[in-house]
N, C-alpha and C positions, 0 to 999 in steps of 0.2 A: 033485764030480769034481775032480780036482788033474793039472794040466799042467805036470809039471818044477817039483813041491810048490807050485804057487800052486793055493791052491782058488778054480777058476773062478765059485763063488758070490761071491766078493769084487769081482769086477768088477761084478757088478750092484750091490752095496752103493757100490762107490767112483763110479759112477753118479749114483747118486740122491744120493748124497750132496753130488757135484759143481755139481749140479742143484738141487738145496734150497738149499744154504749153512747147511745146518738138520737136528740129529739126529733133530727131532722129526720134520719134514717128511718126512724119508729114510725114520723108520721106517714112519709112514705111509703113505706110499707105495709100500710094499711089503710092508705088513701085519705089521709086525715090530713087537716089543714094545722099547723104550728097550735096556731092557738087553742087550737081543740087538743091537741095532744099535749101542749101544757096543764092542760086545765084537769086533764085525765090524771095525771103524775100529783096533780092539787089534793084530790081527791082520793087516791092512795095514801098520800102522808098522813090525809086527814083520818083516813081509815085506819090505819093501821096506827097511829098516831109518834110516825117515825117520819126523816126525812130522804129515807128511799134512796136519795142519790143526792151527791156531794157534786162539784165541778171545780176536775183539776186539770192544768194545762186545754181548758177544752173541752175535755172530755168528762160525760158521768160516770160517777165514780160509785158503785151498787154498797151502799152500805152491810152491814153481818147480815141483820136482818133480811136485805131484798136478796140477800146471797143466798140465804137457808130458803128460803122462797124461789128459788130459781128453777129447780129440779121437781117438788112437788106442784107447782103450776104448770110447767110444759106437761107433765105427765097428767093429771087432772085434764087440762087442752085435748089431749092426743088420745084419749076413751072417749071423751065428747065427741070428738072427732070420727071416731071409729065406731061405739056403739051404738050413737046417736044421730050422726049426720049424715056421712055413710048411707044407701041405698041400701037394702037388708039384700038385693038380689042385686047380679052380675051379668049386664049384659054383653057380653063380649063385641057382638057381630055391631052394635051400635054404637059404642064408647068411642071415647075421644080420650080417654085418661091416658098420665103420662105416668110409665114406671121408671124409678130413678134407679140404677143398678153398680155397686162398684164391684168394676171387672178388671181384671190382668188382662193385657194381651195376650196369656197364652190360653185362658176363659173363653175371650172373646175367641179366637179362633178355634180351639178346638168344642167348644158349647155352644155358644152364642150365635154364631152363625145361621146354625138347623133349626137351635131355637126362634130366632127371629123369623125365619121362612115361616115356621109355623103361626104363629103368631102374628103375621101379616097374613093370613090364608085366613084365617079363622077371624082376626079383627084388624080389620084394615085399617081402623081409624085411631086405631092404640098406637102411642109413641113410647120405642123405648133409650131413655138418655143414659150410654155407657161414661161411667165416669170412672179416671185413674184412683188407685190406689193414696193414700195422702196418712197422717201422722192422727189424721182428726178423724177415722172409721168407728172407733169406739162411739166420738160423741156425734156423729150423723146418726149411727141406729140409735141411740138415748134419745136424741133431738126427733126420730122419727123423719132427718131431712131426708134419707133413703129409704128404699123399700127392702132391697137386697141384698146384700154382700156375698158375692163366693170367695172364700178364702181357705187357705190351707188349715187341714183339720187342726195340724199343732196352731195357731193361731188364732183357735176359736173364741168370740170376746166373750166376757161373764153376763151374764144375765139377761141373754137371748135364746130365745129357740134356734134350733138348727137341724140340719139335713145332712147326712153322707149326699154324696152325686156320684165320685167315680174315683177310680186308681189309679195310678200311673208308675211306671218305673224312669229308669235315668238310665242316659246312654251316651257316648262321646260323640260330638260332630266335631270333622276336621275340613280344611279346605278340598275337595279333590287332587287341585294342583300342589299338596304339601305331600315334597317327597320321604321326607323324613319319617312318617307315618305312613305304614302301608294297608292291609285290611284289619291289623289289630292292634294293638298297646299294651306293651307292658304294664305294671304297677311303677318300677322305675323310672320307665320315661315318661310316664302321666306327670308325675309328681318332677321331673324337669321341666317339662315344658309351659312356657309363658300359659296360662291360661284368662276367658274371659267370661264376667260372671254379671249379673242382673241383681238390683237392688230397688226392692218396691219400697214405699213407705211404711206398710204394716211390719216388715218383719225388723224394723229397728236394727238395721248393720248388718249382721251375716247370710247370706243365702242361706235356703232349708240344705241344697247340698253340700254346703261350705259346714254348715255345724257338723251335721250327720257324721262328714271327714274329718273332721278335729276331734267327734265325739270316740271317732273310732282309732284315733293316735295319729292322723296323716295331716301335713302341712304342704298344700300345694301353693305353687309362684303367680302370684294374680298379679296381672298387667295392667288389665284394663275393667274398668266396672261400667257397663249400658247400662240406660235408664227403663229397658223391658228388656222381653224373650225376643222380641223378631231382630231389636239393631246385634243384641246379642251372636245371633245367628249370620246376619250379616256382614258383622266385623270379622269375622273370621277369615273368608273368603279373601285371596290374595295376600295370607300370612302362616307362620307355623305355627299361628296361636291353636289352641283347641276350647273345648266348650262342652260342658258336662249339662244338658237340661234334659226335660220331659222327651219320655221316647214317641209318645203322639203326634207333637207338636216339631220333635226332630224328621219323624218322619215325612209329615205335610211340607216340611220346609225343603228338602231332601226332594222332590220333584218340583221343584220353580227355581231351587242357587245350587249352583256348583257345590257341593257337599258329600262326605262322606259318614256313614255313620258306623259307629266303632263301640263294642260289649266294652262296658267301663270295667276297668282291671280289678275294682274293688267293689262289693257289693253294699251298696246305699239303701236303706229303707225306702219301701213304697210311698211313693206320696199320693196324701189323699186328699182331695178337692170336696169341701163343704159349703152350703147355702146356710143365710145366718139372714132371719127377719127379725123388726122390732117386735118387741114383746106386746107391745100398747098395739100393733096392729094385726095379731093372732087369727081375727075372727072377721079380719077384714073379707068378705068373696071377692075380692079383685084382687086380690094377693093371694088367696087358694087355687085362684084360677092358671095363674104365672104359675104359680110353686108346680101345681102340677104337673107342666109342663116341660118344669125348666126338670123336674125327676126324671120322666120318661123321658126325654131327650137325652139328660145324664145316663138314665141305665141302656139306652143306645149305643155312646157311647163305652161305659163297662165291659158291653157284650164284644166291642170291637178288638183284634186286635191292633198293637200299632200300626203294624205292615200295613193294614188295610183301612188307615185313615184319610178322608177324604174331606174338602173343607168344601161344607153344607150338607 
């Protein structure tokens, strides 16, 4: 198809292309044989009457131009995609579709769970792929490569829709066997004791409870930094470290390890848990369908309290 002589098959090709950095990748990726995928790249310089892409070390190298072209092409792609290709209707009980989702472990456990029960009851044939937290969240929802992010409200990215889900407070976990701590904690000995703290990729270096405590004049002794909330919780177990996380997600953990849970000495802002979809995919119904779900499961949630979290 040609729109004022641009064959709109070239924008998929200047795509992937963009995307790879790589002819081969490109063709790949779109099932195309070299030569055809050369020939595609022919006919963009011709078009545009630039040379697109340079080759340094190997690699294609996106000229100004195919750079300022990068972002209104995938977006142009991703409403095709969505207003036009897209099923205007949502079959749940029938789909095969796959939602991409990036979750925390402590998401996946205290949300994700119930919600998948449901969502396998309801559409069996739906897959959903949890994927870590990573540095590149902003550009997966721009890219459209996820469907969903839940992330912490202060972390919300620009230029997406979003959702409340639910609240949480913070509360200390110690080992059981740590005698030095008994059922409470000073503010004192908080701030002596080794502590151990969780670092995703989105929040670029400080925990949400580690700022909130700086914000609020205190420096505590961090020992050790996990890669989530559960080794988090796990590390503790057999030391006099402590561990300030999610009171939900302390609680659920608090019935499977050796754990104690302790009213943290100093009072920390609630934190809050938000849903965040691409904007190109607004009016998607297989993404109203999830969203809604994944709401009501969240205000589930909401309504519980910690004491009485149960995982599923």
């Amino acid at each position: 198809m040609r729109f004022e002589g641009l064959d709109l098959n070239l924008l998929v090709a200047l795509d992937a292309i963009l995307e790879e950095r790589s002819v081969m990748g490109a063709s790949r990726r779109l099932h195309l044989s070299q030569p055809a995928m050369s020939a595609a790249i022919g006919r963009l310089r011709q078009y545009f009457n630039d040379e697109i892409f340079t080759i340094s070390q190997r690699k294609l190298v996106p000229t100004p131009l195919a750079q300022s072209l990068e972002k209104p092409t995938r977006d142009i792609l991703l409403r095709i995609r969505t207003n036009l290709i897209s099923p205007p209707k949502f079959d749940p009980a029938n789909s095969e579709r796959r939602f991409r989702l990036v979750v925390s472990d402590y998401a996946s456990i205290v949300l994700m769970h119930a919600v998948m029960k449901r969502v396998y009851r309801d559409a069996p044939g739906v897959c959903l792929e949890i994927l870590p937290f990573s540095d590149r969240v902003d550009e997966q929802l721009q890219r459209g490569e996820v469907d969903f992010v839940i992330v912490p409200a202060s972390n919300l990215i620009d230029g997406h829709p979003s959702q409340h889900l639910f609240a949480d407070e913070f509360c200390c976990v110690a080992w059981r066997g740590n005698r030095e701590i008994g059922r409470s904690i000073s503010l004192r000995r908080y701030l002596q004791a080794g502590h151990i703290t969780a670092q995703l990729g989105l929040m670029g270096g400080a925990s949400f409870d580690e700022r909130a405590l700086v914000q609020l004049g205190y420096r505590r002794r961090i020992e050790l930094i996990a890669p989530n909330f559960t080794a988090m919780a796990a590390m503790v177990i057999g030391t006099n470290r402590i561990a300030t996380m999610h009171h939900r997600l302390a609680a659920i953990f608090a019935r499977n390890f050796p754990l104690k849970l302790l009213r943290a000495p100093v009072r920390i802002p609630a934190f809050r848990e938000a849903l965040q979809w691409p904007a190109s995919f607004h009016m998607d119904p297989a993404l109203a369908w999830l969203r809604e779900i994944l709401t009501d499961v969240a205000s589930e949630v909401d309504r519980t309290p910690a004491a009485q979290m149960r995982v599923g």
